[in-house]
N, C-alpha and C positions, 0 to 999 in steps of 0.2 A: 783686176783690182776692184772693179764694181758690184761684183759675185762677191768678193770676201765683206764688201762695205754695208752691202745690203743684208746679209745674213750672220754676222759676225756673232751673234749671239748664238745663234743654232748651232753653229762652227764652235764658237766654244765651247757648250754643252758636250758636243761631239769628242772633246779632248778630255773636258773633267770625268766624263763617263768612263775613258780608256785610263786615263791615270788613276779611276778609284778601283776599278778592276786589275788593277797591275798592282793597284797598293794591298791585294789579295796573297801576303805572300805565301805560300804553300808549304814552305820549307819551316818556317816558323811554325807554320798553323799543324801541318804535320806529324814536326818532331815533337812539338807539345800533345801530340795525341798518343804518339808511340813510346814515349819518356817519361808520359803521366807529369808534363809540368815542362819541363826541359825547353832551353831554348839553345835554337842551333847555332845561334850566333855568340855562343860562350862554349861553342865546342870543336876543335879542331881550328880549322882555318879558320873562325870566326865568321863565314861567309853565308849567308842564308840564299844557299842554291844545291843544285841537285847533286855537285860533285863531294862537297862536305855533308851532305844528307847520308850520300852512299856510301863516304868512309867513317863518316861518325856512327849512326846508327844503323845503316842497315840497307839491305836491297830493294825488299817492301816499300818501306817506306820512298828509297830513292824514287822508284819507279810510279808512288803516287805521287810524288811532288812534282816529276816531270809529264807526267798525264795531265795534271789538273792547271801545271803551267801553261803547258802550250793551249789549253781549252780555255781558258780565262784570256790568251790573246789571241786567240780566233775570233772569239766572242767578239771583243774591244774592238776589232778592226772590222767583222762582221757591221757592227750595228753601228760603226762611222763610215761604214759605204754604202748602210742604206740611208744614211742620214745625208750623204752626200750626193748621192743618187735622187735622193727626194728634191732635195734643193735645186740639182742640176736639170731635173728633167725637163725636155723642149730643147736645151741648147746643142750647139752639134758636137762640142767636142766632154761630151757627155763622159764617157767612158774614160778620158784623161784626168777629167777633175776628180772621179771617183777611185782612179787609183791613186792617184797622190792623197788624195784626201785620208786614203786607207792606209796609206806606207809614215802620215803627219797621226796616226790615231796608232799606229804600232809606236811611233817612237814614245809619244805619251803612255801609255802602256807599259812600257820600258823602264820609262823613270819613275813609275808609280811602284813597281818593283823593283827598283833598286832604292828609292826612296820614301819606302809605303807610309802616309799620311797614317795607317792605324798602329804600325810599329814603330812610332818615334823615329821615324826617316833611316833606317835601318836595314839595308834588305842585300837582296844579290846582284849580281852583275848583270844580268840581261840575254846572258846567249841563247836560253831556251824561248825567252819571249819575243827575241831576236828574229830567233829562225819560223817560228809560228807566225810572224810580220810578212817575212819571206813567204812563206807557204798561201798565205790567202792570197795575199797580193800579188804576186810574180811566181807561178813554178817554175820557170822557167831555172831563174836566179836560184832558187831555194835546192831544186837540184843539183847545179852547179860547185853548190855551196855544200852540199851533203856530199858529193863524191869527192870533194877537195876535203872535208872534215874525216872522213873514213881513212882516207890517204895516211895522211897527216898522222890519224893517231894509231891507226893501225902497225904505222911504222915507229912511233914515239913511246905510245899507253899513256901520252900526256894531254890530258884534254885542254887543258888552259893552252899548249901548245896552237893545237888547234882551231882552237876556237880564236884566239888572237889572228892567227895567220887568217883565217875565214873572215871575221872583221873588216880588218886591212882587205881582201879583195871586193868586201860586197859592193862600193860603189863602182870599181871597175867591170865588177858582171852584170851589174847594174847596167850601166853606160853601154855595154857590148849589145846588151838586148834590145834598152829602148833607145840607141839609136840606128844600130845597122840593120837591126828588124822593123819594130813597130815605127821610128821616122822614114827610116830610106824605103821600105816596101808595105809596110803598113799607112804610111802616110801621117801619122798621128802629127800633133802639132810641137816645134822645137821649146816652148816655153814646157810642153809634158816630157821630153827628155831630159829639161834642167832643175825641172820639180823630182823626181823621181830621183837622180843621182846626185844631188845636193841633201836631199831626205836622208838618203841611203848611206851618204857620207857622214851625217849629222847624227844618223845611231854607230858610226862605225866608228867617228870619235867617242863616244860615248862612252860603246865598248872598252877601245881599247885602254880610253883611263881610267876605266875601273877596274882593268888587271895591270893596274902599276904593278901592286907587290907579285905580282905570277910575273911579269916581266924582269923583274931586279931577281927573282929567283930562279928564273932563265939562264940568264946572264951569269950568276953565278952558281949555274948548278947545281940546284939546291931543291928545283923543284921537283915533288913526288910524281912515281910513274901510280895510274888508276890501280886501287886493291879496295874490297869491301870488306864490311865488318862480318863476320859470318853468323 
């Protein structure tokens, strides 16, 4: 508690940084380049992410939104673990503060794209910036998480599918890691196993309510399997 009291402003820097880079949204920014004006959220789903990018306009296009997604929260979480790193340096349990530090700067991130401050708080759901959270911070998880998502939609072609159910387990592969590995054999400290999967839970509600309407379209049916615009 003395670490967040003492540095609370760095720490916050640390998050406006990740929210203003997540409020990057890609899908917008884009389909306005490939539509000559177009905005992807008056197209299809209304959703500004990569799965409406790829059935409204296009593959190109899909494939740079989802490039330029996940590197915009590499970045975010990159330069809040050196910012947490910096602050932490000397203490022992060094490397716990800096991953939760990085998993509190992916959820910011998160909400910066699905709420982006430059698109009138308009944006997508989070799973790409999600799993790029995943990837810097945890491979472990993020792998876990890619071969449950491949599964899933390999078997479905429905990514909302997917990605909801991946959601729903990240704080339990979350929890599997850091505690049967890095507390029970790593030794790390039990307050970094409840930062971590309390984090990890807090983007997975996130997530999962911002695929209400893919959930009520579940439910009844209704929702589309993956096709691109050719």
């Amino acid at each position: 508690m003395s670490f967040i009291i003492l540095n609370w402003y760095i720490i916050t820097l640390a998050f406006v940084i990740a929210y203003l880079l997540g409020s990057l949204n890609t899908a917008v920014i884009v389909t306005g380049i490939f539509t000559k004006g177009g905005d992807i959220r008056k197209m299809g789903s209304g959703n500004a992410g990569f799965t409406n990018v790829l059935r409204s306009v296009g593959k190109l296009p899909a494939i740079l939104t989802i490039v330029c997604d996940l590197l915009k929260s590499v970045l975010a979480v990159v330069i809040g673990g050196l910012i947490f790193s910096y602050l932490s340096a000397g203490m022992p349990d060094t490397d716990a503060i800096v991953r939760v530090g990085k998993y509190l700067c992916g959820f910011f991130c998160i909400v910066g794209h699905s709420y982006p401050v430059f698109f009138k708080f308009k944006g997508g759901k989070g799973i790409v910036t999600a799993a790029a959270t995943m990837l810097v911070t945890d491979w472990r998880v993020f792998v876990m998480i890619l071969a449950t998502f491949l599964i899933i939609f390999i078997c479905s072609k429905i990514i909302s599918l997917a990605s909801i159910i991946c959601a729903a387990l990240f704080p339990l592969y979350t929890f599997i890691m850091c505690f049967f590995i890095d507390y029970l054999i790593l030794h790390y400290e039990l307050w970094y196993v409840f930062g971590s999967v309390a984090t990890a839970l807090l983007i997975s509600i996130f997530v999962i309510i911002k695929h209400a309407s893919n959930i009520k379209r579940l439910i009844n049916g209704e929702e589309k399997k993956i096709t691109a615009k050719k």
